[in-house]
C-alpha positions as CSV (number, residue, x, y, z in Angstrom):
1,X,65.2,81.9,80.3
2,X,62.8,84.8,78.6
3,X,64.0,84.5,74.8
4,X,63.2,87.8,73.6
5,X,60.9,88.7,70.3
6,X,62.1,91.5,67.5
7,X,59.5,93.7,69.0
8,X,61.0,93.3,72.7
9,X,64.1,94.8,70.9
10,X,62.1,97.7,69.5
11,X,60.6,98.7,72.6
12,X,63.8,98.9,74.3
13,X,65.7,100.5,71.1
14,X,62.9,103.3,70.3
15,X,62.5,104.4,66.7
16,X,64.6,103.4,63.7
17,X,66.6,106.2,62.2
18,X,67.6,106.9,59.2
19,X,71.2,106.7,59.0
20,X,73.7,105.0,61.0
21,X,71.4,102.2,61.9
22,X,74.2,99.9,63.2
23,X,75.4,102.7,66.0
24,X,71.6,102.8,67.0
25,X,71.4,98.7,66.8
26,X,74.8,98.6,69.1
27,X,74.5,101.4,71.6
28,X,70.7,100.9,72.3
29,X,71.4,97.2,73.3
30,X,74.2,98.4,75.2
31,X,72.4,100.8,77.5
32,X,69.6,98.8,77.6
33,X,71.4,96.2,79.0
34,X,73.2,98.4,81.6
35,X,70.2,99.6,82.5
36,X,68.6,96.5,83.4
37,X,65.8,97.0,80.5
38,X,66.9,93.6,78.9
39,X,67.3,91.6,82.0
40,X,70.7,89.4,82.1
41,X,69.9,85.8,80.8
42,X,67.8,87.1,78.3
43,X,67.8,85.5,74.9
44,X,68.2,87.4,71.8
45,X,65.9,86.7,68.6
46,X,68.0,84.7,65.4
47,X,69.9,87.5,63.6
48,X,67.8,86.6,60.3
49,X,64.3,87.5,62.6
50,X,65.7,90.4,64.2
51,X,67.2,91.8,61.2
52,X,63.4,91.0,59.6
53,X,61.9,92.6,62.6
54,X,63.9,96.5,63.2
55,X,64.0,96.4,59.1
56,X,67.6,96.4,59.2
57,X,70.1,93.6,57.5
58,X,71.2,91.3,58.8
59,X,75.0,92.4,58.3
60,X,73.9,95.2,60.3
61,X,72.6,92.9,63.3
62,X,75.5,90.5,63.1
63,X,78.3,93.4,63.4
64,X,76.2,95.1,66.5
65,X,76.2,91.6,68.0
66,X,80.1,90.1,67.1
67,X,81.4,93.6,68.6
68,X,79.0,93.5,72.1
69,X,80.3,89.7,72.6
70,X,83.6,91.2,72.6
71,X,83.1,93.6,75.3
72,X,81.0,91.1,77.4
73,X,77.6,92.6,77.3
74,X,76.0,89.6,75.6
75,X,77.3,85.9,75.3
76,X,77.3,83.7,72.7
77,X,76.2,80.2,73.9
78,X,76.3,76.7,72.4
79,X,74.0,76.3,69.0
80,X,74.5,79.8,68.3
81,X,72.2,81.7,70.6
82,X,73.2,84.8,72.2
83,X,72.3,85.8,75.9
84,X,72.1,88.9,78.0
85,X,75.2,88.2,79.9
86,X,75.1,89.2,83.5
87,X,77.4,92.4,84.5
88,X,77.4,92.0,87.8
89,X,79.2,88.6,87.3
90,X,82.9,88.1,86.3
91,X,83.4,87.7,82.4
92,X,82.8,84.5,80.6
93,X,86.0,81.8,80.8
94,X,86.9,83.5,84.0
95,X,86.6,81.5,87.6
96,X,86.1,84.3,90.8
97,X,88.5,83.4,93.0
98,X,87.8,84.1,97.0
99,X,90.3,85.0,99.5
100,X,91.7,82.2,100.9
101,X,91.0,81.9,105.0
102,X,93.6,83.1,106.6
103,X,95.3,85.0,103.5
104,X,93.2,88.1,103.5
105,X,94.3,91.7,104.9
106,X,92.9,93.8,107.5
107,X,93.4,97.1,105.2
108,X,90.2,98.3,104.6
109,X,89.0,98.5,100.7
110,X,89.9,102.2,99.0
111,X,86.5,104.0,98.0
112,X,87.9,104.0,94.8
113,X,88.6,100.5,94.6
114,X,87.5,98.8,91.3
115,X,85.5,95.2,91.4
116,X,88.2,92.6,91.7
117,X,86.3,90.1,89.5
118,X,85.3,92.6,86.5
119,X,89.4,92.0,86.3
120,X,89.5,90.7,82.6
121,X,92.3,87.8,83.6
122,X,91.8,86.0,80.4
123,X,92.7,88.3,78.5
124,X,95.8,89.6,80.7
125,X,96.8,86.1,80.3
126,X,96.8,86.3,76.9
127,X,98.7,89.6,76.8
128,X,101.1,87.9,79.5
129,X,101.8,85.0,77.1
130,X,102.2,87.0,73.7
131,X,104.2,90.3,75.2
132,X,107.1,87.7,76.4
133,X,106.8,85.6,73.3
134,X,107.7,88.8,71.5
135,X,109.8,90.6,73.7
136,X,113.6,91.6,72.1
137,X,116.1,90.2,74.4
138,X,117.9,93.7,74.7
139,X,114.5,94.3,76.7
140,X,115.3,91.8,79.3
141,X,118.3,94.1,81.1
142,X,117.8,97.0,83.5
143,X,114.8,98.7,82.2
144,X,114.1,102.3,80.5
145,X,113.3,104.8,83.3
146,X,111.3,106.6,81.5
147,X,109.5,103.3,80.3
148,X,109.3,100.6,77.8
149,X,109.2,102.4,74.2
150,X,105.9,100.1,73.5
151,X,103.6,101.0,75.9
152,X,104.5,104.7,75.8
153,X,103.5,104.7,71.8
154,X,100.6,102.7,73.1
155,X,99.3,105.0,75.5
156,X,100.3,108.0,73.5
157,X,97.3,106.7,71.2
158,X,94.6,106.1,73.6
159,X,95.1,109.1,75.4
160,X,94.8,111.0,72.1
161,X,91.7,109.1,71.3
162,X,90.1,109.0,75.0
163,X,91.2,111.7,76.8
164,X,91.4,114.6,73.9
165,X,95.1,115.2,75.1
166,X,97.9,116.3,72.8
167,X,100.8,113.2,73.7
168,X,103.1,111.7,72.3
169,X,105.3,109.2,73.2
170,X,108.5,111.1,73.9
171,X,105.5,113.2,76.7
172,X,105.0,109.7,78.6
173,X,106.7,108.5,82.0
174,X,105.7,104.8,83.1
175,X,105.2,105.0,86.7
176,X,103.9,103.1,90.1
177,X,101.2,104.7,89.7
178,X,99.6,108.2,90.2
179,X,100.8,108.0,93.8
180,X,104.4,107.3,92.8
181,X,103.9,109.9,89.5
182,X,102.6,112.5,92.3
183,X,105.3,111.4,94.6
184,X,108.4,112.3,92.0
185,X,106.6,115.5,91.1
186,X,106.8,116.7,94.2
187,X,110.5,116.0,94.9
188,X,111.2,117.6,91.4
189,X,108.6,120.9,92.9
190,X,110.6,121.1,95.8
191,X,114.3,121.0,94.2
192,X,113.2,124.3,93.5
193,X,113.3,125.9,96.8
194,X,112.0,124.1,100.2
195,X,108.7,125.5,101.3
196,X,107.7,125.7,97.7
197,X,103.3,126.1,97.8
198,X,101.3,124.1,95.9
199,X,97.3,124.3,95.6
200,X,95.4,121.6,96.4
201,X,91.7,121.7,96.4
202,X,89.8,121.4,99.3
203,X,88.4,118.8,100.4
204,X,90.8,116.6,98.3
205,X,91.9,112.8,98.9
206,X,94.4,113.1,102.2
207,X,96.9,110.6,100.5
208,X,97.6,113.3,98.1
209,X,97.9,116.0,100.4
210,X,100.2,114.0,102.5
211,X,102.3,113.3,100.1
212,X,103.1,116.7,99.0
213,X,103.6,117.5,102.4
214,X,106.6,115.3,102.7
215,X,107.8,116.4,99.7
216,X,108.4,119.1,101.6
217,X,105.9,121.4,100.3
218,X,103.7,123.7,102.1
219,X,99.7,122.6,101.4
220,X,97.4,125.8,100.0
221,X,94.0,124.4,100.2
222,X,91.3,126.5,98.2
223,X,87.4,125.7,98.1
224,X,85.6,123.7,95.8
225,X,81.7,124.5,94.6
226,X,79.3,123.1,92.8
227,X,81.5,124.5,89.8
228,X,84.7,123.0,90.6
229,X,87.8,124.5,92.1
230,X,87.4,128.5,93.1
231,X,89.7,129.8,90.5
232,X,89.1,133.0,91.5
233,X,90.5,132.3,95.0
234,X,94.0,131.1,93.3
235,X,96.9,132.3,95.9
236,X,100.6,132.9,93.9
237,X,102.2,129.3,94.5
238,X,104.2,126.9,92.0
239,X,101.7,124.7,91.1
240,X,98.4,123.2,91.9
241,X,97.0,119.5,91.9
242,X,93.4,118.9,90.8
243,X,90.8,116.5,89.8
244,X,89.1,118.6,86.7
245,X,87.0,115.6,85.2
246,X,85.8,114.4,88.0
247,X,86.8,115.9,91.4
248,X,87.7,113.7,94.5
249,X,85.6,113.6,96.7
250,X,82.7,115.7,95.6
251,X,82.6,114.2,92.1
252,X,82.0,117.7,89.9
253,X,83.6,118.7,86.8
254,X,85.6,122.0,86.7
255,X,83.1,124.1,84.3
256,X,84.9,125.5,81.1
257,X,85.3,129.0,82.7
258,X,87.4,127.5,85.5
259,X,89.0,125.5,83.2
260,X,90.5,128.5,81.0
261,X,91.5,130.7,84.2
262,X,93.5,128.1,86.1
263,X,94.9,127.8,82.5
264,X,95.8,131.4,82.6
265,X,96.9,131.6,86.3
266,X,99.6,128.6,85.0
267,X,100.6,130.5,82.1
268,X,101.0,133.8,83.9
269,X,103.0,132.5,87.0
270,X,105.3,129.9,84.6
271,X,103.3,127.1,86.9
272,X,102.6,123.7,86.9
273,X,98.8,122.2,86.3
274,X,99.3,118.2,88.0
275,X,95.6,117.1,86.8
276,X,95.1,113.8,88.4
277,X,92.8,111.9,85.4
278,X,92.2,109.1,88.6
279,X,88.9,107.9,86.8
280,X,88.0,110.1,83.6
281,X,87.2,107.3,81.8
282,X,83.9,106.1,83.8
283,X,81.9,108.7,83.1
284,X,78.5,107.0,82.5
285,X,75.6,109.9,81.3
286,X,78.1,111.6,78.1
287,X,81.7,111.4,77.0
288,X,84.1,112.6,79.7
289,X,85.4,116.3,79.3
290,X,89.1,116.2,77.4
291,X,91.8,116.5,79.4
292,X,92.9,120.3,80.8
293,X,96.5,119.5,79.3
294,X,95.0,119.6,75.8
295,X,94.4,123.7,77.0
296,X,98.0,124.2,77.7
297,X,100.4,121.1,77.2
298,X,103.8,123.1,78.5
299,X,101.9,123.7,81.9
300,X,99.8,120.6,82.7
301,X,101.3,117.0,83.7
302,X,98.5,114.6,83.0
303,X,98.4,112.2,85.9
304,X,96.7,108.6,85.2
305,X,96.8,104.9,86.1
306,X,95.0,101.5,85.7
307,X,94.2,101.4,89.3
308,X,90.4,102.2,88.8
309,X,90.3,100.9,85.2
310,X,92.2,97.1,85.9
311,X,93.5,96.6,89.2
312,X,95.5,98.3,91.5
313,X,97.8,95.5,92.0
314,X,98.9,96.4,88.9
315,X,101.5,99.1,89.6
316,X,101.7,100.9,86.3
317,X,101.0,104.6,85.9
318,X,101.7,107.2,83.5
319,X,102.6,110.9,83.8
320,X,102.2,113.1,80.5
321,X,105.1,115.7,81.9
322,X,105.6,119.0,79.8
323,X,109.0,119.7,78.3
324,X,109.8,121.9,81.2
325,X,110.0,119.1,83.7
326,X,110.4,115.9,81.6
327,X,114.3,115.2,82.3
328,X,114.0,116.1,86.1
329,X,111.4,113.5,86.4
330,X,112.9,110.9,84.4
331,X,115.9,111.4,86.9
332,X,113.4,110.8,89.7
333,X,112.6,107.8,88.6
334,X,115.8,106.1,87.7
335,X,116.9,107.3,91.3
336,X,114.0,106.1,93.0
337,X,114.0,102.5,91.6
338,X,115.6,102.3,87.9
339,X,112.1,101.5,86.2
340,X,109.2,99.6,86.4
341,X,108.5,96.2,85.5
342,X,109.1,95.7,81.9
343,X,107.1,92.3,81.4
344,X,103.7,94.2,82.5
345,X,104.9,97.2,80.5
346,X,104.8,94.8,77.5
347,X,101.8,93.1,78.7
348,X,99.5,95.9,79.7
349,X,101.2,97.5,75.8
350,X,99.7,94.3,74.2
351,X,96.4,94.7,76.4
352,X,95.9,98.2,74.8
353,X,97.0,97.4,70.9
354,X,94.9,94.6,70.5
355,X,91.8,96.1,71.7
356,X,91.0,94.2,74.8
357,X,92.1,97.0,77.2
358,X,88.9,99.1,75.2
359,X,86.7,96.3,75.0
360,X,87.3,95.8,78.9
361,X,86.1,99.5,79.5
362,X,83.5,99.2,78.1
363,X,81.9,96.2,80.0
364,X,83.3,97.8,83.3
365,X,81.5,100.8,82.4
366,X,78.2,99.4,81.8
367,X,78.4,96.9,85.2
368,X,79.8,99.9,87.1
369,X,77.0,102.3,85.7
370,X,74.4,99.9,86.7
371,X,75.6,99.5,90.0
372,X,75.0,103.3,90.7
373,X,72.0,103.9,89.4
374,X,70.4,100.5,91.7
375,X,72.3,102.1,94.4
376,X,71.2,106.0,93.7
377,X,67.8,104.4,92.8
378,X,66.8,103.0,96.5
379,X,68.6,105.8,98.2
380,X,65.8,107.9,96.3
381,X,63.1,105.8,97.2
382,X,64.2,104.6,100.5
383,X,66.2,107.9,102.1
384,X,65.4,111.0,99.9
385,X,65.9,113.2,102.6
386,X,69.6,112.1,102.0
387,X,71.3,114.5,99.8
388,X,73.9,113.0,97.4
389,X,76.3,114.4,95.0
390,X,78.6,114.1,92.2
391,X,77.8,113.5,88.3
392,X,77.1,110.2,86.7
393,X,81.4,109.3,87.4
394,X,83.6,107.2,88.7
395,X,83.3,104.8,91.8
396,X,82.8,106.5,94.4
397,X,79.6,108.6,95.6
398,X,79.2,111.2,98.5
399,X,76.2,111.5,100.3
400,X,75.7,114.0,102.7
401,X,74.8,114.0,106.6
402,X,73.5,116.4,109.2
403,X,76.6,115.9,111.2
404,X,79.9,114.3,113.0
405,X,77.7,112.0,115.5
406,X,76.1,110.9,112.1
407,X,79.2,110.5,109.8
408,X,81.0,108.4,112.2
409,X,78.0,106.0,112.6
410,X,77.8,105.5,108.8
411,X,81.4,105.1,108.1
412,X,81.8,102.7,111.2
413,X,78.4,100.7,110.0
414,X,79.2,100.7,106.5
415,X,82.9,99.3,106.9
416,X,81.5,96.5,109.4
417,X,79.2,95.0,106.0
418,X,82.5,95.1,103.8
419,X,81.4,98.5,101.7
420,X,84.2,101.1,101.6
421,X,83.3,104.3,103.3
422,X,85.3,107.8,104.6
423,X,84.2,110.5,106.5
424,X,83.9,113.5,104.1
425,X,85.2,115.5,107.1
426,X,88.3,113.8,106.9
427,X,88.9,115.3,103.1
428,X,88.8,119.0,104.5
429,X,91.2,121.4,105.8
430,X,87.9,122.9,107.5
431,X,85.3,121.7,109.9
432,X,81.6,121.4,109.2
433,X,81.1,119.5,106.5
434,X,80.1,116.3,107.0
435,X,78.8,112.9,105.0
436,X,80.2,109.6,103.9
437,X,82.1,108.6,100.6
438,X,81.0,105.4,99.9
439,X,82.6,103.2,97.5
440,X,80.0,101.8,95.3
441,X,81.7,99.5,92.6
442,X,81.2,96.0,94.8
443,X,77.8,97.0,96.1
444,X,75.4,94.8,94.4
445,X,72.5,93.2,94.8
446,X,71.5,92.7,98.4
447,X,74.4,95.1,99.8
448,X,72.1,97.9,98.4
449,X,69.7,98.1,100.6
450,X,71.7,97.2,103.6
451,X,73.8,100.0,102.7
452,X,70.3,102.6,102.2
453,X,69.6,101.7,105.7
454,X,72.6,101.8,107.0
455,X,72.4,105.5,105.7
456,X,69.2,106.1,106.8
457,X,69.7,104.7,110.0
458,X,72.9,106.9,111.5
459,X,70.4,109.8,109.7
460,X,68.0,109.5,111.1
461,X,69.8,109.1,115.0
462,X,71.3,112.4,114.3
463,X,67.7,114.0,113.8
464,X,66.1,111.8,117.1
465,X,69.5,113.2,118.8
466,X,69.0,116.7,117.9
């Protein structure tokens, strides 16, 4: 293995500045390390050399290193060296665990889909083991519908902190999910009158749409640019479901002048905003936008989940509901199944106040990062005739094709190789728009260029047919 000298670390670092050294010290050898610029295996220099060598102390090199062990980006090994750990494998102490043969599913991976092995299972172990140790008795009968008291306080906080949204806990509704959270909003939008319209943006995931719809609410779909969500194509309805930090499918961010007028158009109308959060939290160029509820908290349930961030297996979900239509939902809830699972309430509540839950985030959002910039990287190189959108987000990427023939190909090739794809065509109420979305959080390593050619391929027999 390449052990690295102090002046390997300035090269990848840049120039020293004056003040907060230690935020330089730790983010640089963060990005540098999702980026691939300090190659996984790498050894780092002693803390005494490398403290000798940026002209920093060594305090300073010791904090940067203790708090990127934590979140997995480097490893500390045996006679106290530290490695470059390797993102793309699962986190140190934890075993991958194949399917067993015959105990797989035929249900094809979600485009959205995390990396099953990024799943930190030490430490949900951990959180497991100490949640019941401490749980009250009292907490062992039917459970809270509107959740466990602990993880509501808990997620109260790190939505303050992450997503810029005003909550507290008395705001929060543990759910199944956003699907479940999207589900029970829609029974309590449609207690108000059948036929009831709500916006959804177009193109938009179909699970949401079809779930509205048998909610019994009639579907408004209205266009989405390069600037988000048409706001000034809003129709009078009762409410309207969006993806503002990061739109499904097209990945763009509602700009800030859409952002205040769907405000407005909620105010105005007494409507509800259901902003679907699905994967705020990997954004991977800047911090994510704040949440749209922080604009207008009485109008905007903020919809969110640790299916992208953990595992979907994990069926916990949160809904920030506004005063207006708090009770109703709670009543949802307790009549659609009395509560959710109070020992991963208490777990995933530990997960979150003992840092783990943040320090996992972080290491998924370096290994996911990297994985779409290798992937984005050969489709440049390899297919740049290939248009592809969406900002530096999520899972998920959308790249476009000349047409059906073509985006039937790709999905059909890519789901034979085990990479999640969807026709984009299947995401609009209108035809002619056409592309793949392909789920990019597993493809690594020699998937990437099987996947570019796969592209390239159903391409380039759309040209030849045309």
């Amino acid at each position: 293995m390449r052990r690295l000298q102090p002046e390997d670390l300035l090269l990848v670092l840049g120039a020293r500045p004056r003040t907060e050294v230690g935020g330089w010290l730790r983010d640089g050898l963060r990005d540098a390390v999702a980026t691939g610029r300090l190659e996984a295996g790498a050894t780092l220099p002693s803390s005494r050399s490398a403290a000798a060598g940026l002209g920093v102390s060594r305090g300073t090199v010791a904090a940067a290193v203790d708090e990127l062990v934590g979140e997995g980006v480097l490893e500390s090994r045996p006679r106290s060296s530290v490695v470059v750990a390797d993102l793309d494998r699962p986190p140190r102490g934890t075993t991958a665990r194949p399917a067993r043969p015959g105990g797989g599913t035929d249900r094809p991976a979600s485009v959205g889909a995390p990396d099953p092995a990024l799943f930190p299972r030490a430490a949900w172990s951990r959180a497991v083991r100490d949640a019941m140790r401490g749980l009250p008795d009292a907490e062992l009968g039917y459970p809270d519908p509107q959740g466990l008291l602990e993880l509501r306080h808990a997620l109260a906080a790190h939505l303050r902190t992450a997503r810029a949204a005003p909550v507290e806990a008395e705001d929060v509704v543990i759910v199944s999910g956003v699907a479940q959270g999207l589900a029970l909003l829609g029974d309590v939008l449609a207690g108000g009158g059948g036929g009831r319209r709500v916006v959804v943006e177009d193109p938009a995931s179909p699970g949401v749409v079809a779930q509205l719809r048998d909610a019994g609410l009639e579907i408004v779909p209205v266009p989405v640019d390069d600037r988000g969500l048409r706001t000034d194509a809003l129709p009078d309805a009762a409410a309207a479901v969006v993806t503002p930090a990061h739109q499904f499918p097209l990945g763009v961010v509602l700009a800030p002048d859409r952002r205040r007028e769907l405000v407005a158009w909620a105010q105005d109308g007494d409507r509800l905003v259901l902003e679907d959060d699905y994967d705020a939290e990997l954004r991977y160029d800047r911090q994510p936008v704040g949440a749209l509820r922080g604009l207008a908290p009485a109008h905007v349930a903020l919809l969110g989940s640790v299916s992208k961030l953990l595992s979907p297996a994990l069926r916990l979900g949160w809904v920030v509901a506004p005063p207006g239509v708090r009770d109703a939902l709670v009543d949802a809830k307790r009549r659609a199944d009395l509560g959710c699972s109070v020992p991963e309430q208490a777990a995933f509540a530990r997960l979150i106040a003992d840092g783990a839950y943040a320090r996992h985030l972080r290491r998924a959002r370096l290994a996911y990062r990297r994985r779409r910039g290798l992937l984005l990287d050969a489709l440049a190189r390899d297919a740049p005739h290939l248009p592809v959108e969406g900002v530096a987000a999520g899972l998920h990427l959308v790249v476009r094709l000349p047409d059906a023939a073509a985006e039937a190909t790709a999905v059909s090739a890519l789901r034979a190789v085990d990479v999640p794809a969807e026709p984009l065509s299947g995401t609009s109420a209108h035809a002619g728009s056409w592309g793949v979305v392909v789920g990019a959080a597993r493809v690594q390593g020699s998937a990437v260029p099987r996947v570019v050619e796969v592209l390239r391929s159903a391409a380039g027999g759309a040209g030849a047919r045309g």
